[in-house]
N, C-alpha and C positions, 0 to 999 in steps of 0.2 A: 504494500500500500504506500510506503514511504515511495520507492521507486516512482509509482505513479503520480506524487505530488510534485516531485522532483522533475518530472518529464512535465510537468503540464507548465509549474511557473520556469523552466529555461523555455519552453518552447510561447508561450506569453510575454516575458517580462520587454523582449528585445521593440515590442511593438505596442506595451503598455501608453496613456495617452500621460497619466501621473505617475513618474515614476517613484518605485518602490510600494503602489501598490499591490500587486502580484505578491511581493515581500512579505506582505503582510497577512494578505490570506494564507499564504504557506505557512505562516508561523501560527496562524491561530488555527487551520486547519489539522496540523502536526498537531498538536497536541491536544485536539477533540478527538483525532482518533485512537491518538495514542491510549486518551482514558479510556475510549468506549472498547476500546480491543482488550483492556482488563475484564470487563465485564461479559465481553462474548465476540464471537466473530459478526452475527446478525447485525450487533451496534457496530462494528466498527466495518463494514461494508456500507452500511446508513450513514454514517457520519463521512465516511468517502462520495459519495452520490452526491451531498450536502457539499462537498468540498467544488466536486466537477461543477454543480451549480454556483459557484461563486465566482469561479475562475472564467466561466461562463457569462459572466457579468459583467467581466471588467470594461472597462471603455477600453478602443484599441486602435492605433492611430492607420490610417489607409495609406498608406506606405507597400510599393512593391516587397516582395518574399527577400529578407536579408540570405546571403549564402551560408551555411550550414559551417560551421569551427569543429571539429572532429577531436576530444580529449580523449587518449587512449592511452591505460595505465592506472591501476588500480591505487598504486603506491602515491601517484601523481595527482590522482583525485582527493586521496585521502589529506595528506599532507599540504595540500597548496588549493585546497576548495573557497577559500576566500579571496585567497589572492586572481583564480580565475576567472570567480563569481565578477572582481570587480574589474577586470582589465577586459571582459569580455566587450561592453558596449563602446570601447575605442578599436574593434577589431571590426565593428559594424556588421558584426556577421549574430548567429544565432549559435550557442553552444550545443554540442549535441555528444551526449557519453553513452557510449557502447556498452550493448544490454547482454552482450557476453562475458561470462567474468567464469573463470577456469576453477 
C-alpha cells in the first residue's frame, strides 16, 4: 500500500498547481493507513481508496507529459530519498522507481 502512495504523489507532484500539496496528502494519507492496517486489512484497503480519492482531487496544472527520471538502486533510494525527492523538479522531468526489487 505504501508502494502505491508513493507511485501516485511522484507521479502527481511534478504537475501539482500548489506545490507541496501532493506532500501533504501522502503524509496524512501514510499514516491513516498505517493505523487502519492495525486494525484489519478491510480498513486499511478503505483508507487507501480514500487516499486514491484525494490524490484524485488535486488541482493539476495543463502542462505537456514531463519525460520520465528513471532511479535505479535500492541502496540509492534508501539513503539519498530526500535529496532526490528535492532535486527532482530542476530535472523537469517526472521521477519514476522501478517496481522490481531482487
Amino acid at each position: 500500500m505504501v508502494d502505491a502512495l508513493e507511485t501516485m504523489v511522484r507521479r502527481i507532484r511534478p504537475y501539482e498547481t500548489t506545490p507541496g500539496t501532493a506532500d501533504r496528502v501522502f503524509q496524512f494519507h501514510l499514516e491513516r493507513i498505517a493505523d487502519s492496517l492495525l486494525q484489519n486489512t478491510k480498513q486499511g484497503l478503505k483508507a487507501l481508496h480514500e487516499a486514491v480519492e484525494d490524490f484524485n482531487g488535486i488541482s493539476l496544472r495543463n502542462i505537456p507529459r514531463k519525460p520520465r527520471v528513471g532511479i535505479v538502486g535500492e541502496i540509492l533510494m534508501n539513503y539519498h530519498r530526500e535529496r532526490i525527492d528535492s532535486s527532482s523538479p530542476t530535472w523537469n522531468g517526472m521521477e519514476w522507481k522501478s517496481s522490481f526489487q531482487a
